[in-house]
Structure formats: C-alpha cells, structure tokens
C-alpha positions in Angstrom: 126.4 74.3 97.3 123.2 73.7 96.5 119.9 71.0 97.5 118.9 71.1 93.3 119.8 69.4 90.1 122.0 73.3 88.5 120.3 72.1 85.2 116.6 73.2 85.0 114.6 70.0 83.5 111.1 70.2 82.6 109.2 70.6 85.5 106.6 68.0 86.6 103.7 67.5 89.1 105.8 67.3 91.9 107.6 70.3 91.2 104.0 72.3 90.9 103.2 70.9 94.2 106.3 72.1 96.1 106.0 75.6 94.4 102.2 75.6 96.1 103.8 74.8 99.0 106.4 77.0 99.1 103.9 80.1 97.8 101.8 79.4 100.9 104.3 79.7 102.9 105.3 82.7 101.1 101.7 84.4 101.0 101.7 83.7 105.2 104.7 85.6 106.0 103.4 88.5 103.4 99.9 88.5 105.3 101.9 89.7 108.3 103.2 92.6 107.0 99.9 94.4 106.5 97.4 92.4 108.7 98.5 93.3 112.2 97.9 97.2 111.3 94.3 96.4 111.7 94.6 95.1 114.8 96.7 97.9 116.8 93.9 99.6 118.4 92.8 96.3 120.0 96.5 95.6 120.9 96.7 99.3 122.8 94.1 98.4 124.5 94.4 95.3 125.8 98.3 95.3 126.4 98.0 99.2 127.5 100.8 99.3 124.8 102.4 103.0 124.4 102.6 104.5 120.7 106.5 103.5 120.6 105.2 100.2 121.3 103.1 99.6 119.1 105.2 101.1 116.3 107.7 98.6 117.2 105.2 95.7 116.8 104.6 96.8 113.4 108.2 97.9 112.2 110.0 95.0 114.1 109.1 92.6 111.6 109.8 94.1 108.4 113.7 95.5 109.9 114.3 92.3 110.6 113.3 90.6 107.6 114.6 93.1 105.4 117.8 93.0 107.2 118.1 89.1 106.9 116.9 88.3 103.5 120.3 88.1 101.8 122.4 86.1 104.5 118.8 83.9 104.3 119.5 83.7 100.6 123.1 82.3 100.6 122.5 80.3 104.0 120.0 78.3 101.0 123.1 77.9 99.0 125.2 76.7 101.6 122.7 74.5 103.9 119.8 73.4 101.2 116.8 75.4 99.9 114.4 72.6 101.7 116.4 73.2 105.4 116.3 76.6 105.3 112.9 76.9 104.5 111.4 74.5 106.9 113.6 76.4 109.7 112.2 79.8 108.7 108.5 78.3 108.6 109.5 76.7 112.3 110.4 79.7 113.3 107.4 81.9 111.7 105.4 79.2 113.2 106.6 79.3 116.8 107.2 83.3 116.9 103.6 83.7 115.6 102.2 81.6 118.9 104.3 83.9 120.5 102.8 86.3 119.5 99.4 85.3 119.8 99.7 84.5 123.3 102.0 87.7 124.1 101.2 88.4 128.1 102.8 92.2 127.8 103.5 94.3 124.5 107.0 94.2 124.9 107.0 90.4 124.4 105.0 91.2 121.4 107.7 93.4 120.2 110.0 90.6 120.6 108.5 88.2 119.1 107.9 90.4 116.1 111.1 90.6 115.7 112.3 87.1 115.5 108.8 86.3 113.5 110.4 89.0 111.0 113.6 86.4 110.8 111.6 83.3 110.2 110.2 85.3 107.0 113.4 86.2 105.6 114.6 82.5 105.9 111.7 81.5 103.7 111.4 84.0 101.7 114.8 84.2 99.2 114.3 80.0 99.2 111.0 80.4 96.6 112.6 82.3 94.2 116.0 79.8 94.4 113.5 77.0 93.6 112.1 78.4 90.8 114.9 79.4 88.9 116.6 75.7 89.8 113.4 73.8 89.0 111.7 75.8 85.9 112.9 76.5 82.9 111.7 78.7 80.0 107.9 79.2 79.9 107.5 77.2 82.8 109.7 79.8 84.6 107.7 82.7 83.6 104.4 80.6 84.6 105.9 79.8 88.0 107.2 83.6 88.5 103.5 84.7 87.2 102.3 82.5 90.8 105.1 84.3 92.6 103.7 88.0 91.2 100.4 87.3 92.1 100.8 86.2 95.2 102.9 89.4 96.2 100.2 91.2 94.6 97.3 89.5 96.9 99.7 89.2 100.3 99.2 93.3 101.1 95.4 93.2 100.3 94.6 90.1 101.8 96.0 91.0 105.2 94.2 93.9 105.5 90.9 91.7 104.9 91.6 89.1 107.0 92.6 90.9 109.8 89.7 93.0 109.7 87.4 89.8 109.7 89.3 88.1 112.3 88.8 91.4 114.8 85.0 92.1 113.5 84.7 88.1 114.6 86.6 87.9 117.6 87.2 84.3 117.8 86.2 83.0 121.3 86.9 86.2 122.8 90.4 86.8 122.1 89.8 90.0 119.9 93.4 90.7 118.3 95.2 87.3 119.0 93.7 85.6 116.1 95.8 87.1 113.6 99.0 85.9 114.8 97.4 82.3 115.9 95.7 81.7 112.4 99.5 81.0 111.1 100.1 78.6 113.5 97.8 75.1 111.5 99.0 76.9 108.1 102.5 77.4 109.4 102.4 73.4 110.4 101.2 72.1 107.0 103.3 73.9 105.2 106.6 72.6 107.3 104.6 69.1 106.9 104.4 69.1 103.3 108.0 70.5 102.2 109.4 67.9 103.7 106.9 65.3 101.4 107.5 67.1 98.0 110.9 68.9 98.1 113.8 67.1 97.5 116.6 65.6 100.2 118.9 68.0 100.5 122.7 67.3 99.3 124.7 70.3 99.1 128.4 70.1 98.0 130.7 71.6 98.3 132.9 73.8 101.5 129.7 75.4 103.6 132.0 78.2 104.1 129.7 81.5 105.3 131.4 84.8 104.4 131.5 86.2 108.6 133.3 89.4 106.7 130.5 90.2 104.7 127.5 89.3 107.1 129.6 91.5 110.2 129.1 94.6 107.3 125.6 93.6 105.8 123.6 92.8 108.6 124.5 96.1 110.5 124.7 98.2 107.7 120.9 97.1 106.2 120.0 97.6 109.9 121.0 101.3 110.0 119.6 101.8 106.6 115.9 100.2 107.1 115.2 100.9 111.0 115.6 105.1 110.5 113.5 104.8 107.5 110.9 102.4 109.0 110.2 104.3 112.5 111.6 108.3 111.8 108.0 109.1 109.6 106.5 108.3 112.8 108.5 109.7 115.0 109.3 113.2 113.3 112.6 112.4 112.0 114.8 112.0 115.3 118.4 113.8 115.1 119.9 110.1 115.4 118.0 108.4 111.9 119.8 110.3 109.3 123.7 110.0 110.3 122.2 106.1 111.1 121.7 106.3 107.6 124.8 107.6 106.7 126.9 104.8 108.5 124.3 101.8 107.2 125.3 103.4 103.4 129.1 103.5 104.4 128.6 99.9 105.1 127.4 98.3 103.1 129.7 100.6 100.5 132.3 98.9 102.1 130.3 95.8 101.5 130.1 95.8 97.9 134.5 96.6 97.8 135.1 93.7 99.9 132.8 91.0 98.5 134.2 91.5 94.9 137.6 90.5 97.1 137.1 87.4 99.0 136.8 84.2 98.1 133.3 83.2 99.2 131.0 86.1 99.7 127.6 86.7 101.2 126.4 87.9 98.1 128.3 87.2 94.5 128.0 90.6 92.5 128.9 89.3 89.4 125.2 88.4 89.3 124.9 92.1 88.3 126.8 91.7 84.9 124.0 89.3 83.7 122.1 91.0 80.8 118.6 92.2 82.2 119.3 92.4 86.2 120.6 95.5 86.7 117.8 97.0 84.6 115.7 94.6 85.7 116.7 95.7 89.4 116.1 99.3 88.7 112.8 98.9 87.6 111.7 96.8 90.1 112.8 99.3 92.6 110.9 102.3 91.0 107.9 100.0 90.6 107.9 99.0 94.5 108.4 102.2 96.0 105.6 103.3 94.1 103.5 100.4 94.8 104.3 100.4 98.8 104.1 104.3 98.8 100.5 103.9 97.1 99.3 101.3 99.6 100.4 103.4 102.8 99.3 106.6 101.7 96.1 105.5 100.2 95.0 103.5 103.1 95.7 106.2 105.9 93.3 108.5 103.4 91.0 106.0 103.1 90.7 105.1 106.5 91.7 108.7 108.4 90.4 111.1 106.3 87.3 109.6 105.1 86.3 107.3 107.8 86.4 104.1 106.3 86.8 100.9 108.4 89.5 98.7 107.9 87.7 96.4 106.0 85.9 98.5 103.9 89.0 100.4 102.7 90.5 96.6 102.3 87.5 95.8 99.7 88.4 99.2 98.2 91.9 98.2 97.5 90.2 94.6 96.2 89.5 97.0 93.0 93.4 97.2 92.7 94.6 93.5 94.2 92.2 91.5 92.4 93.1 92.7 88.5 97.1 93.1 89.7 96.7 89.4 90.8 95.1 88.0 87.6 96.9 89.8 85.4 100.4 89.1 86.7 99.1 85.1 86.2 97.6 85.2 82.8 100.0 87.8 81.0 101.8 84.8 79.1 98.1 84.4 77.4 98.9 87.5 75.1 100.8 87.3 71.9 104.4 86.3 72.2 105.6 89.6 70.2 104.2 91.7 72.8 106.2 90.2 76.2 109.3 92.2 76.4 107.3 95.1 76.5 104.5 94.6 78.5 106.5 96.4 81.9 107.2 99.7 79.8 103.5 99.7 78.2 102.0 98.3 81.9 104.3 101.2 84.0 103.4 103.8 81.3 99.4 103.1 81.7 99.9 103.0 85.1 101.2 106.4 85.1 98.1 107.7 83.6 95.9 105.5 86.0 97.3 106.6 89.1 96.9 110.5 87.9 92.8 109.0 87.6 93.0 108.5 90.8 94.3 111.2 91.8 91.5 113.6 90.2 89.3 111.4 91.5 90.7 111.8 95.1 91.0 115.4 94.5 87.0 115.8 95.0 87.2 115.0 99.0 85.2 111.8 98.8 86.0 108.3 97.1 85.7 109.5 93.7 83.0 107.0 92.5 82.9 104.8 89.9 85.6 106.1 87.8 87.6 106.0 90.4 87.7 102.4 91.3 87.8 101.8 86.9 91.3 103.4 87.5 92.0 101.3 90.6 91.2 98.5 88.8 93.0 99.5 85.7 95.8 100.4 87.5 96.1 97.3 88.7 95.8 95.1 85.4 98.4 97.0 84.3 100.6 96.8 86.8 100.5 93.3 87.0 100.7 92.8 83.3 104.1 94.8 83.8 105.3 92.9 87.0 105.9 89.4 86.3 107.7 89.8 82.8 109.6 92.1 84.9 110.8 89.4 87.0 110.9 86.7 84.4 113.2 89.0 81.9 115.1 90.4 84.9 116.2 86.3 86.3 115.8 85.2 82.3 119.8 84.5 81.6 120.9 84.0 85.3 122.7 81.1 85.5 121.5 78.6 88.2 124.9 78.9 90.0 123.8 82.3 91.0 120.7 81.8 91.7 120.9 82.4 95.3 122.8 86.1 94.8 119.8 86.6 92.3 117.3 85.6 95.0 118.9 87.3 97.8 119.4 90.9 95.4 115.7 90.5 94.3 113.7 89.5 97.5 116.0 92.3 99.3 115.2 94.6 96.4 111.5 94.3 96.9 111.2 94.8 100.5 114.0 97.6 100.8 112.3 99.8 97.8 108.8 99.4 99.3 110.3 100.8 102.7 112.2 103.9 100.6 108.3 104.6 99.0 106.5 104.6 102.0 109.1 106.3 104.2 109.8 109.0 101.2 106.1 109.4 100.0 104.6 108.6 103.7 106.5 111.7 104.9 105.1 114.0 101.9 101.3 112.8 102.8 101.9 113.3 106.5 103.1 116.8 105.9 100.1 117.5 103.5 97.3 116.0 105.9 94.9 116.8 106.7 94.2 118.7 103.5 92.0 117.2 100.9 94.6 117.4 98.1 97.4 115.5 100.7 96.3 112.2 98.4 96.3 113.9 95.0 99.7 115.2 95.6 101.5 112.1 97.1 99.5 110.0 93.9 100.5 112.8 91.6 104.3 112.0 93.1 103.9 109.1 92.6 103.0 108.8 88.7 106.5 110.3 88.7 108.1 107.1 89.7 106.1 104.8 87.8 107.4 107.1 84.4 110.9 106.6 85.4 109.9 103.0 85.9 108.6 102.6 82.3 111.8 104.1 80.9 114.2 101.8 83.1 111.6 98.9 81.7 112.4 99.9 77.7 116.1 99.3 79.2 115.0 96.4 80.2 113.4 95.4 76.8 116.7 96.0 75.1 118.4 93.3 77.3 116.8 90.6 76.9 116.0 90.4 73.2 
C-alpha cells in the first residue's frame, strides 16, 4: 500500500529533515509556474517563438500537472511515497535541462510538458508524508511549512526570474531559469534517498486503468480550454471540450464508488471537515490565483512596472502570507478553528483597500501596500488551519485520496480564478477601473470563502 508506518508517531529530527527536503523540492516545481512568465520576451526572441508558442510553454506545464496530480497521488500509495518522488524530481530535473538547452520553441513546448509531469509526481507525495509522519500539533506545524511555502512559490518566481534575466548568466539570457533547477533538482533526489524511509508497500499494486482512461482525459478537457481560451478569445472548440471533460469525470465519480480499487477513494469525502474544507479551499485559491494574474498584468501593462519591480510589489503580500501561515499556531488555542472565517472575512475588506487604492490610476501609495500586506497576514493566518482542520480526522489509509483531492484542488481552483477573473480584466482593460472591478469581484469569493470556513469550524470541534 503504502512506504509509511499508518500510525503517526511523534515525529523526530529525521522526519523534519525529509519534510525540508521534500518542501524544496516542492517550492522548485512551484517556482516554475510563475518564473518562466518573465522570461517570454527573451524566449520570442531568441527562438523567434510565435504567440501560440509561447502560450504553450507557459500553459504546458500547469495542464499537465494538473491533469496528473491524482493518478501521481495513488501511484504514492501503490509504488512508495519515497519512489515516486525521486522519479518526479528525475524527471523535473532532466525536463528542466531540457529545457534550458531547448534548440527550437517547439522542444521547449515539449519539454514543458513532461516537466509539468515530473511536478505532479512530487507534488501529492509531500502532503502523504505529512499526514503519515505528523501527528497532532506537529501536523499543523508541518502543514504551516507546506502553507508558506505555497505562499512564497508564486512570488518568488517572479523575483528570481527577473534577477536571473536582468543578470544574464554567461550570456545565456532566458536559459538560466530552467538550468537553475538542475544542482537543486540533484540534491534534492540525493538527499530523499538519505532521510526518507525504504520503501515497502504491501499489499496487490493494482492501478485502477478504468478510472485513470476517464480522469486523465476528462481533467485534460477541463484544464486545457480554461488555461489557453482567455488568451485565445474563447475558440468555438473550449467550451463543448469542457462539456465532455465534466461528462467524464461525472462518469468518474459513478464508477470509482463501483470498483474495487479506484484511482481515487471518495469515501475520503465523508470525513468530517474535507468537503468543507475542500470548498473553502477552492473559493480561497481562485481568488488568490485570480489576484495574482490580474494584479500583475496591471502592474506590469498598465502601469509600466518591470517584472521585478512588480515582484517586490507583491513581496508586500508573499512575505506576511508566508509568516503568518507559519506562526499562526503562536496565537491562543481558543482562537484556531476560526482563524480561516475571521482571516477570509478581513481579507474581504483588504482586497476592497486595494481596490480603492487601484481605483486612483497609479499604485495607490502607502496604504495601498498596508492592505497588500494585511491582506496577506490574513490570508495566511486563514490558510494553514484551513488545511490542518480540512486533513485533521483523515485516517492515514486515505491519505493518498486526501493528497490527490487536495493538491488537485489547489491547482484546478487557481486555473478556474484566473481563467474566470482573467477574462473579466481582459474585457475591462485598458480602463483604469479594469483592476478595481476584477478586485472588487474578487472580495466576492473570498466572503463566500469565510462562510464555507464557519462550516468548516463546525466540523471539526
């Protein structure tokens, strides 16, 4: 079944060293969602890569990790959490050399792609550890480094790229930020094998073909529409795509509740907390991915920032989200369970801040970045009791259903916000009030959020 002991002990050192490991890893393949954006103009030009091109080396990796992270999660239960994760890091690490040393952009775009695979092999494998290794407030702790890792991934990649194209390493302007994961992508697979346990499943490793010939396609029809038709004005072929990747996986749920060893055990859903906990997170994320899209194209399209300059703008927002998804557990006990209502509902209130500060046609000033920055305290003071009350009474036999629902979760909802919300700002752009609009949207989600999170509350008590 499984490579872990199903009863969480107390962890120790060891345990806190393979979590580090597997968070790095974690925080790599998260830099590569956001940090090749800054590099596209470079790519264009050296590649003479067309628009579709380049919107392909940008979406490729996120369909294809989206579309793999649950058959990633149970091929964890079936094969070890330690295998699969050192075969997704191999893989990230190969496909990112790939990519770096692309001769054409449509080798780029395929390397993207498979890069996009290696992620969503890693990926559902952090959260299996945690809830198979931690227990009780070590769990939360460990899910607090999850949180604020998320919360830094986005930011950081926008930073980092920037520096590493403003630098341009021995020449080679744009490939930098695919090599850079090449040494980190080596340690990583290097050190799992030191501090994570030998893998001994048990068990039949019986893979549900049924279910992944259903999932697979049917996530692909969903997530590909909604990740390129923004971009391409909503072609006549993305919304019945749509329509058959929802039939799908309809047909998914009915027959997994059928056979004997699914893809994905939905009995994970009658746990106290997850749906709620699901619902939340959902609201939360499209909100959050929505926000970072929208924000950054105003940022850097209608007011002229650079990349990194509109990077150390959103370091207002990732910094305090960070911190305060760590340290939450520092505040009284009492107050836990409703920190993601209270955090969502005060980040309602900050994002309208921002919104009147947008509303002026410049960067609003200092009050501005007080509601980035408050906005993002909240937020994060909201995010990881969400997860840690959402996995709280999953049982570690299902943790890899919990893993594969949540990680699939996260990336799928941030695809609905920026598709959904990306569309409204595109439409409303260039007008001044295009940002205050999509923010003002926004705040919308986040209140529905807070009322799914007092749901939540209720659950686990």
């Amino acid at each position: 079944m499984t490579v872990l002991d199903p009863s969480p002990a107390l962890p120790d050192r060891r345990s806190w060293l393979l979590l580090g490991t597997l968070l790095l890893g974690q925080f790599m393949a998260l830099l590569d969602v956001t940090i090749v954006n800054v590099a596209l103009s470079s790519i264009r030009a050296d590649l003479a890569a067309s628009g579709s091109e380049l919107q392909l080396v940008v979406a490729g990796y996120t369909v294809s990790y989206a579309t793999l992270l649950i058959t990633g999660a149970r091929l964890g239960a079936l094969f070890g959490t330690r295998r699969l994760f050192r075969t997704g890091v191999l893989i990230f690490t190969a496909t990112s050399l790939l990519c770096g040393l692309a001769p054409t952009a449509a080798a780029l775009v395929v390397a993207r792609f498979a890069q996009g695979a290696g992620a969503a092999l890693m990926m559902p494998q952090v959260m299996s550890v945690i809830q198979l290794r931690f227990a009780g407030a070590a769990r939360a702790k460990a899910l607090s480094a999850y949180s604020a890792v998320i919360a830094t991934g986005g930011v950081a990649g926008m930073l980092v790229g920037g520096a590493l194209i403003d630098a341009d390493l021995f020449g080679l302007g744009w490939r930098p930020v695919f090599l850079i994961n090449v040494p980190i992508g080596i340690a990583v697979f290097a050190l799992v094998k030191r501090v994570a346990p030998a893998d001994t499943p048990s068990g039949a490793r019986r893979l549900d073909l049924v279910g992944l010939a259903l999932s697979l396609p049917g996530v692909l029809l969903v997530v590909t529409p909604l990740v390129l038709g923004h971009e391409q004005g909503w072609p006549g072929w993305a919304f019945p795509a749509m329509a058959v990747g929802v039939l799908l996986l309809v047909i998914f749920v009915r027959v997994q509740r059928r056979v004997p060893h699914p893809l994905l055990n939905l009995d994970v859903l009658r746990v106290p907390g997850v749906r709620s906990g699901l619902v939340t997170l959902a609201l939360a994320t499209m909100a959050y991915g929505a926000f970072l899209f929208s924000t950054a194209l105003h940022l850097q399209v209608g007011l002229g920032d650079s990349p990194s300059r509109a990077a150390l703008i959103f370091t207002a927002f990732g910094l305090p989200f960070g911190l305060a998804s760590f340290y939450w557990q520092r505040l009284p006990q009492r107050w836990h369970r409703w920190l993601t209502p209270v955090g969502l509902a005060v980040a309602t209130l900050s994002c309208l801040a921002v919104a009147v500060g947008f509303g002026s046609g410049g960067h609003g000033g200092l009050t501005t970045l007080i509601a980035f920055a408050v906005w993002g305290a909240t937020i994060g003071a909201g995010f990881s009791p969400l997860l840690s009350n959402s996995l709280r009474n999953v049982p570690p036999a299902e943790a890899a259903d919990a893993s594969g629902l949540l990680t699939t979760t996260l990336q799928l909802s941030q695809v609905v916000g920026v598709a959904a919300f990306g569309t409204v700002f595109l439409g409303l752009a260039p007008s001044s009030h295009a940002i205050s609009v999509t923010l003002a949207l926004l705040s919308g989600l986040l209140v529905l959020g807070s009322v799914s999170g007092l749901a939540l509350s209720r659950a686990v008590r």
